[in-house]
N, C-alpha and C positions, 0 to 999 in steps of 0.2 A: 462181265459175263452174266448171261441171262440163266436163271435156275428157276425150274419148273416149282419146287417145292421149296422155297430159300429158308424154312422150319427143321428141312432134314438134310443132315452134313453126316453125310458118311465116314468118311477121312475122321473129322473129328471123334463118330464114336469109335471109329477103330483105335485112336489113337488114345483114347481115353480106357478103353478096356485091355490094352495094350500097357499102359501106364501101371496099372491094378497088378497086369500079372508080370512082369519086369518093373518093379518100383526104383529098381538102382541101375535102371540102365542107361547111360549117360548119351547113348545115341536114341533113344526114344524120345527121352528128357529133350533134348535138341531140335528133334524132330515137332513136337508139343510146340517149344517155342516159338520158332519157326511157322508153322503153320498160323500161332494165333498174330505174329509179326506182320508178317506178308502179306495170309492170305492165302496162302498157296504153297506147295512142295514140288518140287523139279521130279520129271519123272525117275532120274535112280533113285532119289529118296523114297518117293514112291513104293519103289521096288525093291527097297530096304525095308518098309515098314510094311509090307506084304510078307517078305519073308519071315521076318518076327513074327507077324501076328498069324501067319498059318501053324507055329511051335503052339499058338496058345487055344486050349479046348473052349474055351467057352465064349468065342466069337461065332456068331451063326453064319453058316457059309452064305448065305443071302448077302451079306453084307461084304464079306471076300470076293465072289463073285464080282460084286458091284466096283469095289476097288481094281478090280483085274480088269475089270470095262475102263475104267476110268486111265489106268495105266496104258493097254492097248489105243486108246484113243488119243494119247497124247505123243 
C-alpha cells in the first residue's frame, strides 16, 4: 500500500492515546499488538477501536474523523 505521508499513522496514534486512557484493557492491548504484527486491523477491529476511543476526551476529532474515513473506505 502506497501512503502519501508514511511519517503519519493515524491508527497507531489513536491507538496509543487509547492505550494511556484504557491501560487494562485487554482488547486494546490486542489491538496494539496486532497492528504492530500485521500491519494492519480488519475493518470490525477497526470499528471496535473507534468506538473505544470516541469514550475517550482527549483524542482530537481530526483524527477520529480520519479513522471513520479509513473504516468507510475499507
Amino acid at each position: 500500500m502506497y501512503r502519501k505521508k508514511p511519517d503519519v499513522d493515524i491508527i497507531k496514534d489513536i491507538l496509543e492515546l487509547t492505550l494511556v486512557a484504557y491501560p487494562d484493557s485487554v482488547f486494546v492491548k490486542s489491538l496494539a499488538f496486532q497492528y504492530e504484527e500485521r500491519g494492519g486491523l480488519s475493518k470490525k477491529q477497526l470499528e471496535g477501536l473507534y468506538q473505544k476511543a470516541t469514550a475517550v476526551g482527549t483524542i482530537p476529532e481530526n483524527k477520529l474523523a480520519t479513522l471513520e474515513a479509513i473504516i468507510l473506505k475499507k
